[in-house]
Legacy VTK file of the C-alpha trace (Angstrom):
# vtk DataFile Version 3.0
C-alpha trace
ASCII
DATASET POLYDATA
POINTS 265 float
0.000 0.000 0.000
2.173 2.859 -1.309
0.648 6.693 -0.322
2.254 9.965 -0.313
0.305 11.293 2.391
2.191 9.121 4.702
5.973 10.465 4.075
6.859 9.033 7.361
6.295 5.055 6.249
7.875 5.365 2.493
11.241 7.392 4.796
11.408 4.557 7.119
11.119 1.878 4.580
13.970 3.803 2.230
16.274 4.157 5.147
15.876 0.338 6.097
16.759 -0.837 2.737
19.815 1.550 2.890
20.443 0.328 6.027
20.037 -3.444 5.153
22.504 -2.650 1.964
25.151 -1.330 4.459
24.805 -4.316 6.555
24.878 -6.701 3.652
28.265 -5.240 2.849
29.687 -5.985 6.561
31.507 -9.252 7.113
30.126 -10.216 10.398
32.878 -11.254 13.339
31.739 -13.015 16.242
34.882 -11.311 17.997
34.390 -7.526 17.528
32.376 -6.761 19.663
32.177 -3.687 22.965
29.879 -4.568 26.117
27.657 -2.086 27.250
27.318 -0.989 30.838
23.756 -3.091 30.615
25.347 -6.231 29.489
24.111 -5.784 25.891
27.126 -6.192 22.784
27.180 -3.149 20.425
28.924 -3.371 17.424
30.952 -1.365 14.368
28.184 -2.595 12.417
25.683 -1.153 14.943
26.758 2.441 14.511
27.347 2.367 10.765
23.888 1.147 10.383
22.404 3.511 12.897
24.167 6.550 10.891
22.879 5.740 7.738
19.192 5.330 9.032
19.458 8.763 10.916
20.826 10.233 7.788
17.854 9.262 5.514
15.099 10.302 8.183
16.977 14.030 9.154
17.410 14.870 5.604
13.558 14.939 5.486
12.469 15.509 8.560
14.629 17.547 10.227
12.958 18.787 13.999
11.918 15.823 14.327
13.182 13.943 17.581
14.908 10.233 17.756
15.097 7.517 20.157
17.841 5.369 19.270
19.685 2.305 20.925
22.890 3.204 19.940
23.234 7.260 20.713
19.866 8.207 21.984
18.708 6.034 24.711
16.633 8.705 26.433
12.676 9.670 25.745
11.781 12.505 24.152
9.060 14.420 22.874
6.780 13.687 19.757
7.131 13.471 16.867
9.810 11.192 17.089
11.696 8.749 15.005
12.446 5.217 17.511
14.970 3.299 16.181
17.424 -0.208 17.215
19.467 -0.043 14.316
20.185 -3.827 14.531
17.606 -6.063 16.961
19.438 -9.504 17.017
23.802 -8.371 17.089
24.382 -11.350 18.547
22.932 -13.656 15.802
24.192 -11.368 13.084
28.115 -11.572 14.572
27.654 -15.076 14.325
26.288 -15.568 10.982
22.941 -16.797 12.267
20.061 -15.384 9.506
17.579 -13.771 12.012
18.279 -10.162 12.731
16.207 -6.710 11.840
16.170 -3.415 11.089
13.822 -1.323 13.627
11.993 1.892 13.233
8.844 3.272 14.291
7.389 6.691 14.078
5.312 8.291 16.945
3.252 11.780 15.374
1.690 14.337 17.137
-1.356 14.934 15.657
-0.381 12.158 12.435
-0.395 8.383 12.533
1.868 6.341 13.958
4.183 4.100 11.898
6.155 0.571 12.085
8.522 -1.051 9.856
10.404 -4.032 10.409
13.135 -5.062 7.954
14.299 -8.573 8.428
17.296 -8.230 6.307
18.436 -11.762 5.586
15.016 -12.684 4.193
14.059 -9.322 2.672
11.233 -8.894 4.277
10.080 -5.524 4.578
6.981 -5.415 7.654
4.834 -1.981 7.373
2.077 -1.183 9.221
0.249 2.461 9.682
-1.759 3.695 12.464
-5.605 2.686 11.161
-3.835 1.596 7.586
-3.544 -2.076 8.262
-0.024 -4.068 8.535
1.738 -5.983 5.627
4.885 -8.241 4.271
6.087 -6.738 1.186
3.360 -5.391 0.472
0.620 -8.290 1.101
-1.978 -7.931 4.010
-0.905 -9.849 7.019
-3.363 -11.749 9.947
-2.384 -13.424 12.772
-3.079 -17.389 13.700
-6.550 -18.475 14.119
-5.437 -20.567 16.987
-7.472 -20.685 19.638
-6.857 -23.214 22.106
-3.457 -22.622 24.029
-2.036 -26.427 23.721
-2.055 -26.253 20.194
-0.034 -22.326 20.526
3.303 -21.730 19.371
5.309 -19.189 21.566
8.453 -17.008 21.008
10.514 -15.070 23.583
13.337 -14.085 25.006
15.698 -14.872 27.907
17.105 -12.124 30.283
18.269 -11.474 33.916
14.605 -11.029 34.879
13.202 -14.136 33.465
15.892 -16.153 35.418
15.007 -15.341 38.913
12.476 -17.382 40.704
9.119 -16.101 40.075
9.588 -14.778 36.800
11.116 -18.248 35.175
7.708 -19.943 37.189
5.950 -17.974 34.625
8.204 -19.261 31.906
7.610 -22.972 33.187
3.673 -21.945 32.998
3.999 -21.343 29.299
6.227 -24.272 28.358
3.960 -26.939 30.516
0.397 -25.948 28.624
1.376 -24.861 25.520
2.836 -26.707 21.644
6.138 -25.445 22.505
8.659 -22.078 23.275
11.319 -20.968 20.692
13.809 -18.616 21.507
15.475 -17.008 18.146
16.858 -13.491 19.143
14.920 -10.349 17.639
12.329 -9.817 19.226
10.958 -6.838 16.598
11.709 -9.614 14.019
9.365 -11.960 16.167
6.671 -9.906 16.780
6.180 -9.366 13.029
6.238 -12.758 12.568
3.369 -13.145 15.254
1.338 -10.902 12.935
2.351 -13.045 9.675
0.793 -15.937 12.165
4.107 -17.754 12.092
4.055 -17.543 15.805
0.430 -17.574 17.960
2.115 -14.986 20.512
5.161 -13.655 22.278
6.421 -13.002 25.302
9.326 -11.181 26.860
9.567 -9.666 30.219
12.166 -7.058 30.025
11.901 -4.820 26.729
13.327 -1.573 25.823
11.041 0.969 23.686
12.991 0.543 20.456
12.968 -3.265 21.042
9.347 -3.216 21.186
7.742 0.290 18.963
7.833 -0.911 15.371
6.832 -4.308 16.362
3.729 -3.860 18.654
2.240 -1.435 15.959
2.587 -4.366 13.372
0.826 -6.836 15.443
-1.947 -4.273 16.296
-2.321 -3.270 12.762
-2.365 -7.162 11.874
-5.566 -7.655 14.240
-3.552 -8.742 17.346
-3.722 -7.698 20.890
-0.930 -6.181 23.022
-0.195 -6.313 26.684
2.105 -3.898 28.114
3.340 -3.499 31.297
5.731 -0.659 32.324
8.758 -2.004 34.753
9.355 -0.422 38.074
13.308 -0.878 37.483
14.860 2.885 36.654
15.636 1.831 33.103
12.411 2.454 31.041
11.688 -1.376 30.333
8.781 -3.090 29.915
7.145 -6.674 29.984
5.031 -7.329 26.008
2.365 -9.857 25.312
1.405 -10.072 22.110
-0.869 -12.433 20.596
-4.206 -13.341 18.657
-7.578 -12.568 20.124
-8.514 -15.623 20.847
-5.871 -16.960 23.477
-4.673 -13.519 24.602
-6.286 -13.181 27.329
-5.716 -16.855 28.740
-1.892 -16.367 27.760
-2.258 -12.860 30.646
-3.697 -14.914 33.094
-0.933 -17.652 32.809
1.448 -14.916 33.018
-0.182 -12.870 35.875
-0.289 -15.786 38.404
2.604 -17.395 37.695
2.156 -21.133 38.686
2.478 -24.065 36.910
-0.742 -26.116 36.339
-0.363 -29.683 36.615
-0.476 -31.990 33.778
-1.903 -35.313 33.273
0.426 -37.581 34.570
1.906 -35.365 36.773
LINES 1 266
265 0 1 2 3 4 5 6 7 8 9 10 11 12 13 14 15 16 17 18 19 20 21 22 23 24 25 26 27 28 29 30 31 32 33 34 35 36 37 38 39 40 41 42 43 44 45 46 47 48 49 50 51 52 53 54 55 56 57 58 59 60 61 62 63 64 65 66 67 68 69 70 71 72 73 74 75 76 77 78 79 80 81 82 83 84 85 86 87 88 89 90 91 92 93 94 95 96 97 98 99 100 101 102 103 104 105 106 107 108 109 110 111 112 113 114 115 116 117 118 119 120 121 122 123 124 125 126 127 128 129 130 131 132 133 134 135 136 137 138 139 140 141 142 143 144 145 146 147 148 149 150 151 152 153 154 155 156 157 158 159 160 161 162 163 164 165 166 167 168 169 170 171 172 173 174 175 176 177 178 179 180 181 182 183 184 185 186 187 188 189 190 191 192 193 194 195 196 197 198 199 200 201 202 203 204 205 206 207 208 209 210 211 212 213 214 215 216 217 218 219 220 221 222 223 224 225 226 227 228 229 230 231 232 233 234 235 236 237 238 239 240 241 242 243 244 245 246 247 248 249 250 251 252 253 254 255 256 257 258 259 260 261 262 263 264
């Protein structure tokens, strides 16, 4: 769905493909790598990416605001441009094929935007605020799954979901539903829950550029979104994202946090 009275999309989808070109042309080194202060790995690649996506977007829209992993890590005011120039470093160093370009666009008074670029595939994600959500261009809907044993889930490990309660939850999940994949980008895997390749995901400790493009896919798509602002200094959040139909079973598993037993059990 191509229209020029959303600038915003058609910038964000021409900066990703730059982007994705630039990162085509990187040879990937499992060894070059910096830490961050958080524990996260940032990369050459990282910043080269990040410069050439900021360079497409300020060249036509100047005052407008960014959020970015790499250089910006702090809110600001809308409109503003949210960015993680590569979601998935890890698997990219090591030449593993699941890793995305990021950006979303928040308007003051215009609609919202995500794109999600999934550069080894090609696969450009798009949705608009009220505009629907598509792959390349064809209309994406979620999984008509509706019973949660036969639900497919994605998410993501981190220091949270380790400790006690929070891995109960985990346990809840894997014990009453098809099965739990863990791949690595979790913008890439939302948009995938919204091409119904995945009935939901789940990830308990989420930064905004992490999460921005992706949720507005899966809403566009038809999909419901639960998020849940952490208490922890650092602007994180907890995301549920799913189909209707087993969304709100999926929060309840979350919420209490035990582990049902199973026959044979």
């Amino acid at each position: 769905m191509r229209d020029a009275t959303y600038p915003q999309l058609w910038a964000a989808v021409r900066a990703a493909r730059k982007a994705g070109r630039t990162l085509e042309s990187v040879k990937p080194a499992a060894d070059q790598f910096q830490v961050k202060h958080n524990g996260d790995i940032v990369t050459e690649a990282d910043r080269t990416v990040e410069e050439t996506i900021l360079a497409e977007l300020s060249g036509q829209f100047p005052v407008h605001t960014v959020v970015s992993e790499e250089s910006a890590p702090e809110f600001t005011t809308k409109p503003r441009w949210i960015i993680d120039p590569i979601d998935g470093t890890t698997n990219f160093l090591n030449g593993i094929p699941h890793y995305s370009i990021s950006i979303a666009f928040e308007g003051a008074g215009e609609p919202d935007v995500g794109i999600v670029y999934h550069v080894p595939s090609e696969t450009m994600y798009t949705a608009i605020e009220g505009g629907g959500a598509y792959a390349n261009g064809q209309p994406l809907s979620l999984s008509a799954t509706t019973e949660l044993s036969e639900a497919l889930i994605v998410t993501g490990f981190d220091t949270a979901s380790m400790q006690a309660q929070e891995y109960d939850h985990f346990r809840t999940i894997l014990n009453v539903t098809q099965g739990v994949r863990r791949f690595g980008s979790a913008a890439g895997e939302l948009a995938m829950v919204a091409a119904g390749q995945f009935d939901a995901f789940f990830e308990r400790q989420l930064s905004v550029w992490d999460t921005a493009a992706g949720v507005k896919i899966v809403e566009e798509a038809g999909g419901e979104v639960t998020r849940i602002k952490a208490l922890d200094g650092k602007n994180s959040e907890m995301v549920l994202a799913s189909n209707e139909a087993i969304h709100q079973d999926l929060v309840a598993l979350v919420s209490a946090g035990t582990v049902p037993k199973m026959d044979g059990q």
